[in-house]
C-alpha positions as CSV (number, residue, x, y, z in Angstrom):
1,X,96.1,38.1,111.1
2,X,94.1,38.6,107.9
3,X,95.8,39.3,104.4
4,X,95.8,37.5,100.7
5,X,97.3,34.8,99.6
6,X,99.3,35.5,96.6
7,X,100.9,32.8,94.5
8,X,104.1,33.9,93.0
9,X,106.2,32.9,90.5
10,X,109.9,31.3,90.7
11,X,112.5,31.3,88.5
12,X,116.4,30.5,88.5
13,X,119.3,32.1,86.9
14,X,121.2,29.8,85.0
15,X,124.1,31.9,85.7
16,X,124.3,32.4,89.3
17,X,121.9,29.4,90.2
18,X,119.8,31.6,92.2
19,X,116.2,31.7,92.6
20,X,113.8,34.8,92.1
21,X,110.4,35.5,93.0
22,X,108.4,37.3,90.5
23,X,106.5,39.9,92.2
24,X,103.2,41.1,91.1
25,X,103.1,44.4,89.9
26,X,101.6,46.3,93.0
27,X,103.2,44.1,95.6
28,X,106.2,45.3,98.1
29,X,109.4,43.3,97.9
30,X,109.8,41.8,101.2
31,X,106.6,43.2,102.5
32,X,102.8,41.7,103.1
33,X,101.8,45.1,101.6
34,X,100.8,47.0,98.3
35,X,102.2,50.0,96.4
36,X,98.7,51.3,96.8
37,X,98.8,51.3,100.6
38,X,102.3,52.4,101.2
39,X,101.6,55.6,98.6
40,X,98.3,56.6,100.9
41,X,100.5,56.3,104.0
42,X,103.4,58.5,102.6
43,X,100.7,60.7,100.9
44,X,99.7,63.2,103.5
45,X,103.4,63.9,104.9
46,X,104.5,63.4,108.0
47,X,101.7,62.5,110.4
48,X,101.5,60.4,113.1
49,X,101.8,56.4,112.1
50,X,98.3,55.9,113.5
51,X,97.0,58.6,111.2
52,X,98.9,57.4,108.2
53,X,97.1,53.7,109.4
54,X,93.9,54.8,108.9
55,X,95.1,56.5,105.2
56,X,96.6,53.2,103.7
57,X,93.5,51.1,105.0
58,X,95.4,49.5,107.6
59,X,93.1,48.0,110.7
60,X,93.5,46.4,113.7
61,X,96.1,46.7,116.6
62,X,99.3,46.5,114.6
63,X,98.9,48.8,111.8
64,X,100.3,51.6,113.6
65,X,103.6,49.8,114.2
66,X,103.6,48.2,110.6
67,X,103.0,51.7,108.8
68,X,105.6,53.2,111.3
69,X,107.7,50.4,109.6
70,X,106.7,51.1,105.8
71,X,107.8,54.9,106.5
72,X,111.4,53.6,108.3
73,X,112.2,51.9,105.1
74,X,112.1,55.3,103.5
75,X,115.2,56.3,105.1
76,X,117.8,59.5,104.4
77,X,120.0,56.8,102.2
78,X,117.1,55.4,100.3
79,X,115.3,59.0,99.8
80,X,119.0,60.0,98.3
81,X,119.5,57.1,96.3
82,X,116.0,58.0,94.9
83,X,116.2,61.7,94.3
84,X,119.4,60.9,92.3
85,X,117.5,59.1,89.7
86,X,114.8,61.5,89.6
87,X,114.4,65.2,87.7
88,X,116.0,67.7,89.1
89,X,112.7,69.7,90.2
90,X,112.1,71.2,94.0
91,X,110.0,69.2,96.9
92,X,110.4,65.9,99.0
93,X,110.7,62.7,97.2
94,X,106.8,61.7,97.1
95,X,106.7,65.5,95.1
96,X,109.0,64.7,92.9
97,X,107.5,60.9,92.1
98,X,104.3,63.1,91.4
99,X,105.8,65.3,88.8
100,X,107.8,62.5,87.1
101,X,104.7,60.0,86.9
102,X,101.7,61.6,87.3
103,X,99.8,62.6,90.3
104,X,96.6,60.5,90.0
105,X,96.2,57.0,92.1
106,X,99.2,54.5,91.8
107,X,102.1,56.3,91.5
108,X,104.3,54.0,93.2
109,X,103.2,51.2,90.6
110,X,103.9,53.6,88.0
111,X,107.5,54.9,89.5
112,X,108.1,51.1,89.4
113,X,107.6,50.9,85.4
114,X,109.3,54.2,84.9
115,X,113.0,53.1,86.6
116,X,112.5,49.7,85.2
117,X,112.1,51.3,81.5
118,X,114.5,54.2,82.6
119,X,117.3,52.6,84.6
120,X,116.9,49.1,84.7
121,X,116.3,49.8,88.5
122,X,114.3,47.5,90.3
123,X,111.9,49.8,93.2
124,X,110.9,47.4,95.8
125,X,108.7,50.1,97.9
126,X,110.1,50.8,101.5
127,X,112.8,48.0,101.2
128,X,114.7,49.9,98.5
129,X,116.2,49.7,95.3
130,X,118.0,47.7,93.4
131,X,120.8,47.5,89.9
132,X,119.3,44.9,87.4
133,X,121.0,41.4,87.7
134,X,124.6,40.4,89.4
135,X,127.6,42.0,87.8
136,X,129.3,39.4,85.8
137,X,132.5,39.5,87.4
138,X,131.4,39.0,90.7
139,X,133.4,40.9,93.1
140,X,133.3,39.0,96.7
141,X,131.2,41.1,98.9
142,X,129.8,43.2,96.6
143,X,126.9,44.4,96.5
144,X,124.3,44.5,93.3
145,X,122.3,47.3,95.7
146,X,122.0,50.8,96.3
147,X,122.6,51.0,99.9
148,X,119.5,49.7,100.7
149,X,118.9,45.9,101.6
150,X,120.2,42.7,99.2
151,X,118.0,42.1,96.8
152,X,116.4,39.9,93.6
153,X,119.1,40.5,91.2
154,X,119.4,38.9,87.6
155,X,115.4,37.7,87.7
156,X,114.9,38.9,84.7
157,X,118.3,38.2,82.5
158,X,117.5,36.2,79.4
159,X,119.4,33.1,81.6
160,X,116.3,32.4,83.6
161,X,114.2,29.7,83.7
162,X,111.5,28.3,85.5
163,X,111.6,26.8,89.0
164,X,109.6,23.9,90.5
């Protein structure tokens, strides 16, 4: 299959001795996809996963199924998790994105600098969302994430530093 090759950047915590990929700023955690093509897929509503394909650029035989994907990540826990961060204002999560942001191109880029700044919350695109870092006290089997999948906590802490 086509797609770019991206070189990203490792760090480790100090701390926790974890590693971290640095994610560009457009790119899905977890995902061989862009902000950008996930936010045209979601952008007309619900429509049929070939339909929301052809929106977000996607080609060849497998881009129904990998959009049908993209939109599964954007499950009922995720979208509440979401909402609750959000302004209280009426319509469906990709509405409410609009109003907070800004409705031109690149929202999704943009709701990822806005909960960063905001909440410290890390938006991953379909995959989820995340708390900044791993609590200190590390409770065992807790979880640093909002009920969405585990995630790159503590990249960021001033205890990083480069890897390889």
């Amino acid at each position: 299959m086509g797609g770019v090759l991206t070189r990203l950047r490792r760090v480790i915590c100090r701390v926790c001795r974890v590693t971290h990929a640095i994610l560009p700023e457009d790119l899905c955690a977890y995902r061989d996809a862009t902000l950008q093509a996930v936010e045209a897929a979601v952008a007309p509503g619900p429509v049929a996963p070939v339909v929301a394909a052809r929106e977000a650029g996607e080609a060849g035989p497998e881009s129904a199924r990998r959009v049908r994907r993209w939109l599964a990540g954007f499950d009922a826990a995720f979208e509440q998790a979401l909402v609750g961060l959000l302004p209280a204002v009426p319509g469906t999560w990709v509405e409410r994105v609009r109003r907070v942001v800004g409705s031109a191109p690149g929202a999704l880029v943009r709701l990822r600098g806005w909960l960063w700044a905001r909440y410290r919350m890390f938006f991953g695109g379909p995959t989820g969302l995340w708390r900044h870092g791993r609590p200190r006290d590390r409770v065992r089997g807790h979880s640093t994430d909002l009920g969405a999948r585990a995630g790159p906590g503590g990249w960021s802490s001033p205890a990083v530093r480069e890897w390889g």
